[in-house]
Structure formats: C-alpha cells, structure tokens
ZAVOLO-780702 format. One record per atom (N, C-alpha, C): x, y, z. Coordinates in steps of 0.02 Angstrom, whole numbers, padded with zeros to 5 digits, always signed. Layout:
N
XYZ/...
% end
This chain:
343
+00043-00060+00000/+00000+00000+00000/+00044+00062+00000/+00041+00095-00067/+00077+00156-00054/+00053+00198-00021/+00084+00252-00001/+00047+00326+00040/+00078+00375+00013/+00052+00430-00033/+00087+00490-00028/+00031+00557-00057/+00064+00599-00069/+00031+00676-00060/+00022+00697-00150/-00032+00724-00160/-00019+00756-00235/-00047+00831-00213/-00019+00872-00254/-00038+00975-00258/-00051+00993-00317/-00104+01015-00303/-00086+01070-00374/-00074+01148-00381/-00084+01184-00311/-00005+01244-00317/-00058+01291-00301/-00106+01271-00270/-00184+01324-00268/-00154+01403-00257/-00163+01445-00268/-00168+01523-00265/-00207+01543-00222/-00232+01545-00153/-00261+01571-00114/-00245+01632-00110/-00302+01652-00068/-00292+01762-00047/-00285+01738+00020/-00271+01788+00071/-00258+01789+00132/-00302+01803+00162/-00339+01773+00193/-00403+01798+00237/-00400+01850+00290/-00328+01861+00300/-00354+01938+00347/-00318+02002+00319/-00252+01983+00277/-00212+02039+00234/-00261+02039+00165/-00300+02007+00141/-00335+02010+00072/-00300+02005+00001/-00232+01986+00033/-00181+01969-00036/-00175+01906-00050/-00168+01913-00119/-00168+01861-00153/-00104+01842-00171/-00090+01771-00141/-00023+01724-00146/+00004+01704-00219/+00059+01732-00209/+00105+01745-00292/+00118+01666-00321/+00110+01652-00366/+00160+01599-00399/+00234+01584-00373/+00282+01633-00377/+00349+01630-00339/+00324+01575-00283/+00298+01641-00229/+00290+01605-00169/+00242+01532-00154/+00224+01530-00187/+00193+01460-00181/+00226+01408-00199/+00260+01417-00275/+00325+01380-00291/+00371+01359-00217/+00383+01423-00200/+00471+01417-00124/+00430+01355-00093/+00352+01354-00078/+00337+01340-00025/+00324+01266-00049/+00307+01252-00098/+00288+01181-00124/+00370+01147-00119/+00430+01175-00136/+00489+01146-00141/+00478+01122-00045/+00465+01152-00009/+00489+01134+00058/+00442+01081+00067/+00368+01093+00039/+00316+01042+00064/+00335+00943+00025/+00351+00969-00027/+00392+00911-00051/+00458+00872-00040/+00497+00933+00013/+00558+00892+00049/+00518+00855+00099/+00500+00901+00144/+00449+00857+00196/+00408+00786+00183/+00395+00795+00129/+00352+00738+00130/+00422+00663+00096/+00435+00688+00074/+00513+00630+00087/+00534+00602+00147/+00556+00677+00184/+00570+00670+00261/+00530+00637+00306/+00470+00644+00285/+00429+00578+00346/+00412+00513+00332/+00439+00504+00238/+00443+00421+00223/+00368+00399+00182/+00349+00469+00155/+00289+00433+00099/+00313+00423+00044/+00286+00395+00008/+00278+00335-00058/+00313+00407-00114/+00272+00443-00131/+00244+00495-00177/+00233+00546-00181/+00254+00582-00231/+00236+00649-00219/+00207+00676-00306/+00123+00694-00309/+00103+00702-00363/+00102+00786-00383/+00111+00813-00444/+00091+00878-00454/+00053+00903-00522/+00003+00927-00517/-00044+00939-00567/-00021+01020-00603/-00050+00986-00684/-00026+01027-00719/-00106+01060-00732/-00102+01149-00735/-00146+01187-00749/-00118+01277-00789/-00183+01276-00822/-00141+01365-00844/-00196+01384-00834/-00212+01421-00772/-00261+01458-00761/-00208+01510-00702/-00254+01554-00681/-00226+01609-00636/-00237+01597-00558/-00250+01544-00536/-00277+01507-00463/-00247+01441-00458/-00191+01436-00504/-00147+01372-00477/-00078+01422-00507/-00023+01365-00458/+00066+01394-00497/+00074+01356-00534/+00077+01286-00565/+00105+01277-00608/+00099+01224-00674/+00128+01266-00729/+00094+01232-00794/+00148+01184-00812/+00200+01163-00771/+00251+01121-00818/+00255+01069-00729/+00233+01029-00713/+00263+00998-00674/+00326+00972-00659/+00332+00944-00707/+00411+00937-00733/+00463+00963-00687/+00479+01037-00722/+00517+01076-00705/+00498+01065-00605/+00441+01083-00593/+00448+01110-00513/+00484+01026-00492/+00459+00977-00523/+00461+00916-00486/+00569+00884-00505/+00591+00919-00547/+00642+00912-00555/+00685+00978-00504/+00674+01036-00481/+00667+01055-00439/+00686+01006-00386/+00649+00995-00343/+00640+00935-00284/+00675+00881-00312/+00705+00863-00366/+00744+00818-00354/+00809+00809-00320/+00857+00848-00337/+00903+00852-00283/+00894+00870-00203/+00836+00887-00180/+00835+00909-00140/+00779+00860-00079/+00768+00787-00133/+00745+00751-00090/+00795+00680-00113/+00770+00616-00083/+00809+00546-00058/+00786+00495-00087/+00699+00475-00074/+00686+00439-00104/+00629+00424-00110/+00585+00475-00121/+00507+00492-00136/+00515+00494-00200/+00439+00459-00229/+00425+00467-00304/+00420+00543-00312/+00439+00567-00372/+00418+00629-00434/+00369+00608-00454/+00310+00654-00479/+00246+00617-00547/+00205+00673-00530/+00188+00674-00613/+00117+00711-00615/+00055+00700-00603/+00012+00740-00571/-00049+00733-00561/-00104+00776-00577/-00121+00776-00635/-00089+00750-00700/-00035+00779-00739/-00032+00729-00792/+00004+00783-00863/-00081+00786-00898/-00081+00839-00929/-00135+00850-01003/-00107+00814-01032/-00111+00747-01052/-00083+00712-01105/-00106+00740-01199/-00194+00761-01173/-00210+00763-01234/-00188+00850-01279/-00178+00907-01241/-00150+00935-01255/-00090+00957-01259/-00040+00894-01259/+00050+00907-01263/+00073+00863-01300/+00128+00865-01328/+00157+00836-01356/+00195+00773-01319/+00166+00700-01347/+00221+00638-01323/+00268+00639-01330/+00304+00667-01363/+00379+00647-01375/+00420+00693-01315/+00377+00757-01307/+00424+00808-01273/+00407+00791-01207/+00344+00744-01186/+00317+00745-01110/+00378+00666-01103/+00378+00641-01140/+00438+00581-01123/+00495+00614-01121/+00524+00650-01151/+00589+00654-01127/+00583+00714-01077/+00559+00757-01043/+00534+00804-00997/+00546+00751-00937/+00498+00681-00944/+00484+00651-00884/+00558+00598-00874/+00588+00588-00946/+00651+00555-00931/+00713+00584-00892/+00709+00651-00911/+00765+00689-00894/+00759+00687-00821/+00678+00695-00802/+00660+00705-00699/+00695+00628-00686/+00681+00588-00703/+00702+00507-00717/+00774+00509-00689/+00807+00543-00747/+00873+00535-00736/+00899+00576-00663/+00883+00642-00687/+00895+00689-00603/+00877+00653-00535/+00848+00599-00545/+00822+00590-00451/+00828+00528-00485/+00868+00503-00512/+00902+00415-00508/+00847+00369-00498/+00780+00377-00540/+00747+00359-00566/+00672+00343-00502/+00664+00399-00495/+00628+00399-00457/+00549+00461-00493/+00554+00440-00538/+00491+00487-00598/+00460+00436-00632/+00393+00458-00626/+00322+00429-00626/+00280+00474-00675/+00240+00439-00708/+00203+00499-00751/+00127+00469-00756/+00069+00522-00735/+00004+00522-00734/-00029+00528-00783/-00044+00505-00819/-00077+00537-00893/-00170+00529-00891/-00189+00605-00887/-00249+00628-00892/-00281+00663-00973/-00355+00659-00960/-00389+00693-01019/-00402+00751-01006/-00391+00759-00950/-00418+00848-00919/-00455+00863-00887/-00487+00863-00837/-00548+00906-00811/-00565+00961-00827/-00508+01027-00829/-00486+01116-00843/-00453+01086-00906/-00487+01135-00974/-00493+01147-01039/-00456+01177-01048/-00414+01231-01035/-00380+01281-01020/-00326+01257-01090/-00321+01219-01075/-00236+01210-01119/-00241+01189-01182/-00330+01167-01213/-00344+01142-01277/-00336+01194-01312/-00395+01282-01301/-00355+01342-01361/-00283+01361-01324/-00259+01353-01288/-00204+01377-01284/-00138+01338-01321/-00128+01293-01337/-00091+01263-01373/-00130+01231-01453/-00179+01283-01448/-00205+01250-01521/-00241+01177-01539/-00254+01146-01494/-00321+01078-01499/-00395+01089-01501/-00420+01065-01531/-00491+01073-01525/-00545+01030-01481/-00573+01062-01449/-00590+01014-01410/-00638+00951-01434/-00665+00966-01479/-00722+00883-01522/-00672+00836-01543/-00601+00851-01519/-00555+00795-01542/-00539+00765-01467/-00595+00772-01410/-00581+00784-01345/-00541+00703-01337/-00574+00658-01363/-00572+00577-01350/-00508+00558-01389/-00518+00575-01453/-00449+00537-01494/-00411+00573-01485/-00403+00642-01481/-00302+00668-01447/-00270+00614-01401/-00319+00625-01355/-00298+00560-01279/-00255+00519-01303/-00314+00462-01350/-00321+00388-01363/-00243+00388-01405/-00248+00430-01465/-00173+00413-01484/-00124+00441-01471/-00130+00490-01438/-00055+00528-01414/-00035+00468-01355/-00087+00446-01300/-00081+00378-01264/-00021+00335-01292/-00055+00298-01350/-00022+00260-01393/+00036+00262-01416/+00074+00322-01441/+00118+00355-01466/+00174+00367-01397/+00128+00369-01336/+00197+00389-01256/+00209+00312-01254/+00157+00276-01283/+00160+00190-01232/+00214+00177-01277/+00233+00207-01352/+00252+00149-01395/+00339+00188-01373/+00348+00262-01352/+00400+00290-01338/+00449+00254-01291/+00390+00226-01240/+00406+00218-01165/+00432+00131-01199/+00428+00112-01240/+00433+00032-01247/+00488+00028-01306/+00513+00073-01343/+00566+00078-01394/+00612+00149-01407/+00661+00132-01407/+00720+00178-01417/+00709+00217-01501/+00691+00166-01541/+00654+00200-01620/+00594+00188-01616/+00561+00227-01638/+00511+00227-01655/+00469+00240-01713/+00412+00229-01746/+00394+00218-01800/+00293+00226-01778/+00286+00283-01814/+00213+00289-01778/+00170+00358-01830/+00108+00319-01830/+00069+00373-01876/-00006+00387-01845/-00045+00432-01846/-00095+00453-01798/-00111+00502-01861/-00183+00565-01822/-00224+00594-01857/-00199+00667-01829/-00165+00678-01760/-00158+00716-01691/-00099+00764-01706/-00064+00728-01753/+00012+00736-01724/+00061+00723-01806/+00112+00769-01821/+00157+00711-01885/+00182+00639-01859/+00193+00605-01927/+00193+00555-01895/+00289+00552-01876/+00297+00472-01867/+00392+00484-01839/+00399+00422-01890/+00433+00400-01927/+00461+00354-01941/+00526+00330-01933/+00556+00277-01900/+00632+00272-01875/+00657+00304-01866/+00620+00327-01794/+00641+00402-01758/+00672+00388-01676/+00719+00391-01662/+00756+00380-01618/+00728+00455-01559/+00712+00424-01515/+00675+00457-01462/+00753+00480-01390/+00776+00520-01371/+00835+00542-01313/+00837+00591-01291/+00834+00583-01202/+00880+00535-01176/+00822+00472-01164/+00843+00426-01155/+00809+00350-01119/+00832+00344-01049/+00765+00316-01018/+00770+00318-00948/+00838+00231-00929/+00839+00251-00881/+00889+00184-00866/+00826+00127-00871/+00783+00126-00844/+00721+00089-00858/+00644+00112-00883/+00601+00072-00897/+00560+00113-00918/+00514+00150-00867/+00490+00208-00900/+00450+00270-00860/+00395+00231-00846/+00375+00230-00763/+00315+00193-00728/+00241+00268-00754/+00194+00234-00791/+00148+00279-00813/+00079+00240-00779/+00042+00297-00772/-00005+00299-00736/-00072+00297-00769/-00139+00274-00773/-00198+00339-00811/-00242+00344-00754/-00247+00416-00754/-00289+00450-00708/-00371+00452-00715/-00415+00445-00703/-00488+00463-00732/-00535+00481-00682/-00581+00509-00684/-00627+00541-00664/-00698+00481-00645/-00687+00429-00675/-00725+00386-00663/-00772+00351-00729/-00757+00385-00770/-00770+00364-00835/-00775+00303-00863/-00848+00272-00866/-00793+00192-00885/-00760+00178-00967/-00787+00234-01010/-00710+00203-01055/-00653+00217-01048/-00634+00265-01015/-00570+00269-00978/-00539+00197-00932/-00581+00199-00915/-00576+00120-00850/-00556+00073-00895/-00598+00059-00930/-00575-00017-00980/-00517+00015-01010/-00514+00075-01029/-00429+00081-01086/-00373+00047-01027/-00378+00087-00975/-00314+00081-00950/-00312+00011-00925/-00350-00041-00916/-00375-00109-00901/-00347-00155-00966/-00364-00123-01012/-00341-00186-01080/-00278-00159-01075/-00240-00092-01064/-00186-00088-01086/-00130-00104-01035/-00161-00134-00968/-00117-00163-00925/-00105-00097-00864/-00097-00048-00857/-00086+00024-00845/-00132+00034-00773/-00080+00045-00729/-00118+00055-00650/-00141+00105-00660/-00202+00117-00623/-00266+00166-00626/-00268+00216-00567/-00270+00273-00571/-00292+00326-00505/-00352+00339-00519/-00388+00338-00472/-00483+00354-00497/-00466+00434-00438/-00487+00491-00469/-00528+00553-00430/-00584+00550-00413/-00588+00553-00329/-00650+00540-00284/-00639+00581-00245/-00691+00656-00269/-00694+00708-00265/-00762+00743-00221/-00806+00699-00232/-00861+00724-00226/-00908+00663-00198/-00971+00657-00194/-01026+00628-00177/-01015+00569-00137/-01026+00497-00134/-01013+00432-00092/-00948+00397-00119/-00905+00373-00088/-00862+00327-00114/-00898+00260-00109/-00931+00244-00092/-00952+00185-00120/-00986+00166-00190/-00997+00235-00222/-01013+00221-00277/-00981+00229-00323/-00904+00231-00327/-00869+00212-00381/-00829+00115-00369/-00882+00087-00326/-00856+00005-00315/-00865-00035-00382/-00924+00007-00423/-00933-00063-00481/-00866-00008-00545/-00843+00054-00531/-00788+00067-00578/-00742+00003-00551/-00717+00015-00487/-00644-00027-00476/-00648-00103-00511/-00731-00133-00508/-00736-00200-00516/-00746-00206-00573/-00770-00164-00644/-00758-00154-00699/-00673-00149-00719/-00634-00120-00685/-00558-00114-00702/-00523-00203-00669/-00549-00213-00638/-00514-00275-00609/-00553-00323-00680/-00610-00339-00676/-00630-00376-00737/-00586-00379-00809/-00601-00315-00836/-00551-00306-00912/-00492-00321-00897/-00445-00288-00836/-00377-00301-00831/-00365-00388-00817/-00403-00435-00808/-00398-00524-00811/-00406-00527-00863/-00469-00492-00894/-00500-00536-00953/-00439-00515-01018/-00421-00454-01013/-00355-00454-01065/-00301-00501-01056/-00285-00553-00997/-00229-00561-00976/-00184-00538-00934/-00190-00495-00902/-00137-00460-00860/-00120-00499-00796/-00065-00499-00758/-00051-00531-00721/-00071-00507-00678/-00135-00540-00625/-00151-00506-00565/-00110-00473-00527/-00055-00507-00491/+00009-00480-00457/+00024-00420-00475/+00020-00408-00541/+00040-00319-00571/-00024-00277-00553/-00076-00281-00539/-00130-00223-00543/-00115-00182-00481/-00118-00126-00498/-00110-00088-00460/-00185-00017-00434/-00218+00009-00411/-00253+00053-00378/-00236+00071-00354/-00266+00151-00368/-00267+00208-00300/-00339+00236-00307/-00347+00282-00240/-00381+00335-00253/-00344+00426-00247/-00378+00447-00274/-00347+00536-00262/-00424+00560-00210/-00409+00583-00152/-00444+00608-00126/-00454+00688-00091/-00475+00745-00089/-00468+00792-00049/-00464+00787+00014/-00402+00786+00053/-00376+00776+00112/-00337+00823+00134/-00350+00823+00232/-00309+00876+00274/-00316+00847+00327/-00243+00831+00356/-00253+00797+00434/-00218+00866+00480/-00271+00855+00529/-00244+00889+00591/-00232+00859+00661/-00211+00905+00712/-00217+00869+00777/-00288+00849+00820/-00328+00900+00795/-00387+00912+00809/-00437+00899+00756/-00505+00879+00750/-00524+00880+00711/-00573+00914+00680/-00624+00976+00735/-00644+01008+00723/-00590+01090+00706/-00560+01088+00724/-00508+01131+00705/-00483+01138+00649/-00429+01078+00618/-00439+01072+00542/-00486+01071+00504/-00528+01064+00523/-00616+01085+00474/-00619+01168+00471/-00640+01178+00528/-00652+01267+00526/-00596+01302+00475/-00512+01269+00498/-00465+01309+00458/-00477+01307+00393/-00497+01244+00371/-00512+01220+00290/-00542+01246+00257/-00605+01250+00300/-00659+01244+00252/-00658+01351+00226/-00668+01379+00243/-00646+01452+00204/-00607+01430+00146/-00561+01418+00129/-00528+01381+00093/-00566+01353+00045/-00572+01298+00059/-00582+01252+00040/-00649+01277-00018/-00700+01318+00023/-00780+01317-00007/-00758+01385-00041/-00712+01413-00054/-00672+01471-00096/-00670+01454-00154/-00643+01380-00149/-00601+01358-00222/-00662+01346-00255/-00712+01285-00221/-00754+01242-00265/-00805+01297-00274/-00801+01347-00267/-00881+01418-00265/-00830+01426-00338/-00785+01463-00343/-00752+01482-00397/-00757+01438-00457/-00733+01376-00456/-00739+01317-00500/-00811+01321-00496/-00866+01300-00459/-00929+01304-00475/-00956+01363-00527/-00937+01416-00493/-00978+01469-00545/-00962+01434-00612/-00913+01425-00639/-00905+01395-00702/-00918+01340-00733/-00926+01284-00678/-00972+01237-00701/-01049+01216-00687/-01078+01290-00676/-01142+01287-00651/-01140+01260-00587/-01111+01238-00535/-01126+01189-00456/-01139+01260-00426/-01201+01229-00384/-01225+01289-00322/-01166+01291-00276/-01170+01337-00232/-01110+01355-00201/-01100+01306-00122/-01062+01294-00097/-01061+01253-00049/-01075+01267+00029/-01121+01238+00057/-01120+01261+00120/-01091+01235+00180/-01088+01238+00226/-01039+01213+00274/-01084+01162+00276/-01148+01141+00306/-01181+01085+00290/-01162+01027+00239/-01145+01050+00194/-01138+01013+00115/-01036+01002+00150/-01015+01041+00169/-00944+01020+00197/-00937+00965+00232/-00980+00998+00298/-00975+00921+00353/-00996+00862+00335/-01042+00854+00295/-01103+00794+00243/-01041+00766+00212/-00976+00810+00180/-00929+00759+00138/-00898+00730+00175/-00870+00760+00231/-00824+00744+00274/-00846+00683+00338/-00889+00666+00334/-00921+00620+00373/-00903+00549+00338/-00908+00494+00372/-00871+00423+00346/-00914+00399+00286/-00970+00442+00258/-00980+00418+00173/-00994+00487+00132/-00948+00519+00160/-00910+00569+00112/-00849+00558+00074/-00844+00614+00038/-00777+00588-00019/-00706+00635+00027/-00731+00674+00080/-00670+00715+00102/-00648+00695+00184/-00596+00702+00167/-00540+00660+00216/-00499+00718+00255/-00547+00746+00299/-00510+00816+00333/-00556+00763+00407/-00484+00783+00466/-00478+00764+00518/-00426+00742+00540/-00424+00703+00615/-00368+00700+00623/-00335+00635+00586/-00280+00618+00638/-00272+00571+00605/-00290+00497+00604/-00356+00473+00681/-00370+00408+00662/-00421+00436+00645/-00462+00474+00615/-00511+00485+00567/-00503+00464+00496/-00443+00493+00490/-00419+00511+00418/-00387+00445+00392/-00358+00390+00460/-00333+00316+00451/-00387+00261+00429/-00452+00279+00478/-00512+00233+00462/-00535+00258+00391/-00546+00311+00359/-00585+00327+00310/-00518+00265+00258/-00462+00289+00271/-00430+00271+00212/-00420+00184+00200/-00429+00154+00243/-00445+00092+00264/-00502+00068+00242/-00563+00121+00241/-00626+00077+00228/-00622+00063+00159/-00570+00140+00113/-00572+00126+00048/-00542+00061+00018/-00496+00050+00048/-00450-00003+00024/-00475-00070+00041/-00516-00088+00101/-00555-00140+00101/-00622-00125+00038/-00630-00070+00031/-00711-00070-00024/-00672-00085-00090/-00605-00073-00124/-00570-00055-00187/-00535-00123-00206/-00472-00111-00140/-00441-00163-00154/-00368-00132-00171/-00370-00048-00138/-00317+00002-00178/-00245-00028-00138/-00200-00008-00189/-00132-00009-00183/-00104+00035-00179/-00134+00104-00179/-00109+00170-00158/-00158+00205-00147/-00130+00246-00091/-00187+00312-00102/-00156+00398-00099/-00176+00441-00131/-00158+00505-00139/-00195+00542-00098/-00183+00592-00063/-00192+00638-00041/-00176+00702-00044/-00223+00723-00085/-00228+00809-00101/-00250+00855-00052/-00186+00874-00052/-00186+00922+00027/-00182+00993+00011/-00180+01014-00044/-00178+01090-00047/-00240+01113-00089/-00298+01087-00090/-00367+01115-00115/-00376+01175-00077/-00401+01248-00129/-00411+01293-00095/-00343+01367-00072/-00317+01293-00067/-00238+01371-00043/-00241+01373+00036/-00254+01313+00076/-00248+01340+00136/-00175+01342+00176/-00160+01374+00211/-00095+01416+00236/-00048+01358+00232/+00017+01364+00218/+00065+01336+00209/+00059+01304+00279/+00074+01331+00316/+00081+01307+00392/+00065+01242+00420/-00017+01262+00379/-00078+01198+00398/-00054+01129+00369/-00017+01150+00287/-00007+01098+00251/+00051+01071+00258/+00087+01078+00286/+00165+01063+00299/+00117+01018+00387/+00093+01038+00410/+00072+00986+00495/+00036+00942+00448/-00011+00929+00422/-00027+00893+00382/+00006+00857+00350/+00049+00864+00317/+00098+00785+00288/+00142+00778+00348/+00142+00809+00377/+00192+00793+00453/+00163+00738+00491/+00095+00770+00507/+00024+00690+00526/+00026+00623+00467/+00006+00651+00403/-00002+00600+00362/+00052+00545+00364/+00127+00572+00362/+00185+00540+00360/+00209+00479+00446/+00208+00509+00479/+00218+00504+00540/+00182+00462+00581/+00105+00460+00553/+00055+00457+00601/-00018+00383+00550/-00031+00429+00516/-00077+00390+00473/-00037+00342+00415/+00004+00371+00373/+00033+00318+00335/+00080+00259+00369/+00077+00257+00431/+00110+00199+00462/+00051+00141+00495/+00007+00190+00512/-00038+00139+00526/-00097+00102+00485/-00109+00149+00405/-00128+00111+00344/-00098+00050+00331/-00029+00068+00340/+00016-00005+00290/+00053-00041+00355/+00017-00015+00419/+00016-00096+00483/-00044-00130+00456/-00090-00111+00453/-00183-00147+00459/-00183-00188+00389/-00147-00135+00365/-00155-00181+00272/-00120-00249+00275/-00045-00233+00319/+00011-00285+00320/-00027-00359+00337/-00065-00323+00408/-00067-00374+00451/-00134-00423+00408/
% end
C-alpha cells in the first residue's frame, strides 16, 4: 500500500491581509512541502498541471525536477500531465530527464483533463476531446517501450525510424488518471496500466462497480493479477484536532469549489454540504489522524487500492496547515494504513 501527497499549487488570498499568494511564493513553498514529505517516508509525491490564474504551475516537470536534488527517495509524478494537449515525444523526454535527475525515481500520470484551459491555448480542439488522448496515449506507450520509433496518428506528424533521447535507465512507470469514466476504465485495463480514480465528490461507495469493472477487463485481457495496481486521489487535510482542521479548511476550501462552481454551473457550498462530505460516506478526508486512518482503510477494504493520494492543498490553505498535515499523514496515518493492510 503506497501513501503519498499530490498539489496542485492552489493560489489562495489571505483571509485577513486580502492578498493574493504569488506563484513565486507558492513555488518556495511547495519545494519545502515536497522535501517534507520525503522526510517523513511517503511513497509519492504528485503535481498537477494547470494554466489558469488560481494554480502555480503549468510544467510539473520543471517544479518536480526542482525537488529532485533536494529530496532521497520519494516518487516525482504528475498529477496530472494534459496528455491530450502536449506533445508525447516532449512529455517523455521532460519526464526522462526528472528520471534521470532523481536516479529514477519519476512517474508519469496521464490525464484527459478536467480544466480545458490548455486545448485553445496550445491549439487543440476540443471535439477531438477523446482521440487526442487515445493516440497521443499510444504514441507515449510505444516511446516508453522503444528507443526507435515508427508511428502514424491523425493528432500529431507522424515519426518514422525516429530515435526518441535521452532514455530512462528503465522504463517510465505511467499511470492513467480518470474521473471515473468507464471508457477510460476499460482503456487503462486492456492496456495493463495502473489506474488513479478522482473521488472528489458525492459517496465513495459508488465508484465500487468502476474498480470491479477495471479489475474484470484487466484479467479478461490477460494481465497478471500480481501487477494491478489502484489508487484513489482524494481531498484531504489531517490535523491534531479535528474540528479545528475543518473550521481552518473549510474558508478555503468552499473558496475554491464556489469559484470552479460558478463555471461549471454547481450551487455554491455550504458548510452543511462540507460536514455531509467529510463524514465516513463522504468523499473528504479532513480530520485527524485516526479519522483520516479509518476513512482510508474503509477505501482499500471497499477497492482493493494499492495506493492512495492525498490532495492536501485544495483551496490554498496556509502553508503552515499543510506542511502539519503531511507531518500527521507521514508520521502518524501512513504507518498505521500499511500496519492494518500488512497485518
């Protein structure tokens, strides 16, 4: 059972100065939150790529090569890459080079997107929303499996006996991320490819017939049980207290998803609708830490997961909070997930 942390670089304002937290500084502060989370011995460390003006950063890469010298022996990886709006060839050697810098300790997430942001910005259209994915997919799998390559698509020129460098000392461990989608589920199932499901919102019990749809295809193709791998990505914050880390959160927290809501039509959140997630058949994992140990336990008895993520910086809440938080997670809860699992 792995344990580790994914960010995506939130931009919060300050609730009593009314300023709004720079890119720079969120950057300084993610480099420290990512030594830390080395320092207390989790699995992972994920970082999501966005170009909007309420996250820092659009190249994970770079920040996560960053933290490579400066951590031991925590995974690098995105959470996500836009697969469908970037280029395969340049997101493989981007993720080889992190590969090489941290002596092979780089992982790569490959998503369809939730935030659109990056389809006009790099020129994709979005009615090509499904096949960019599907063959740019194809085109990283065939990178990640040959030194030449030879490949033609609708997305992209094609390569013919095209020598792809640098190459990782082994191959790049790739991920597919989904939202819960089941053709997503079956792709990454026939294609052998450990799965992160985002469980974001409403009951976790009702993404049990996704996991058992991904366990199905991934036999029925052949795959070697022993290899399957699961996680979940969940919105998580451990504290010492547990009504305490709630109150601090949730400002935060009902900031971000009001903002994201206005734009996807969702009514705005009330503290009611907070505590309702955060309760043991909610999707949010704020409390302490044998709160935050049982929730993550029930998942892995309901799933069957082999990892779980914890997204600890939804919202932008204070560095402070989030640095005690993987301090708990590390220290406290990820030791006693992978006793209960052991035993």
């Amino acid at each position: 059972m792995e344990m580790g942390v994914s960010m995506f670089a939130d931009l919060s304002t300050d609730r009593q100065t009314g300023v709004k937290k720079t890119a720079g500084q969120r950057l300084r502060e993610l480099l420290e939150e990512i030594r830390l989370a080395d320092e207390v011995g989790l699995d992972f460390f994920g970082l999501g790529e966005h170009h909007r003006d309420d996250y820092a950063v659009s190249n994970p890469e770079i920040v996560l090569s960053a933290a490579a010298p400066i951590t031991k022996n925590i995974k690098l990886g995105s959470a996500v890459t836009v697969l469908s709006s970037t280029d395969p060839v340049r997101v493989f050697q981007n993720f080889t080079t992190l590969d090489l810098l941290s002596n092979g300790r780089a992982e790569l997430m490959a998503g369809r997107g939730s935030f659109i942001e990056s389809f006009p910005l790099f020129g994709y259209n979005l009615q090509d929303y499904d096949r960019l994915f599907s063959e740019k997919l194809d085109l990283l799998l065939k990178l990640n499996d040959n030194e030449e390559v030879t490949w033609s698509g609708t997305v992209r020129p094609a390569l013919k006996n095209q020598k792809i460098y640098p190459r990782p000392e082994k191959k790049l461990d790739i991920w597919i991320a989904v939202g819960g989608t089941p053709e997503s589920i079956v792709r990454a199932a026939r294609l052998g490819l450990p799965l992160m499901v985002a469980i974001i919102g409403g009951s976790p019990a009702h993404f049990k017939s996704r996991f058992e749809l991904y366990k199905s295809e991934y036999l029925k193709a052949g795959h070697d049980p022993a290899q399957m791998r699961m996680g979940v990505h969940a919105h998580t914050l451990v504290g010492e207290d547990s009504e305490d880390i709630a109150n601090r959160l949730y400002p935060y927290y009902a900031a971000q998803m009001n903002r994201i809501g206005r734009e996807r039509g969702w009514p705005p959140l009330s503290r009611d609708q907070f505590e309702m997630s955060r309760s043991p058949y909610g999707a949010l994992l704020v409390g302490d830490p044998s709160e935050v140990t049982d929730r993550i336990l029930a998942q892995q008895e309901m799933f069957g997961l082999t990892r779980f993520a914890a997204h600890m910086d939804i919202g932008g809440p204070p560095h402070e909070d989030i640095m005690k938080a993987i301090e708990l997670f590390g220290t406290k809860v990820a030791p006693a997930v992978k006793k209960a699992v052991t035993v």
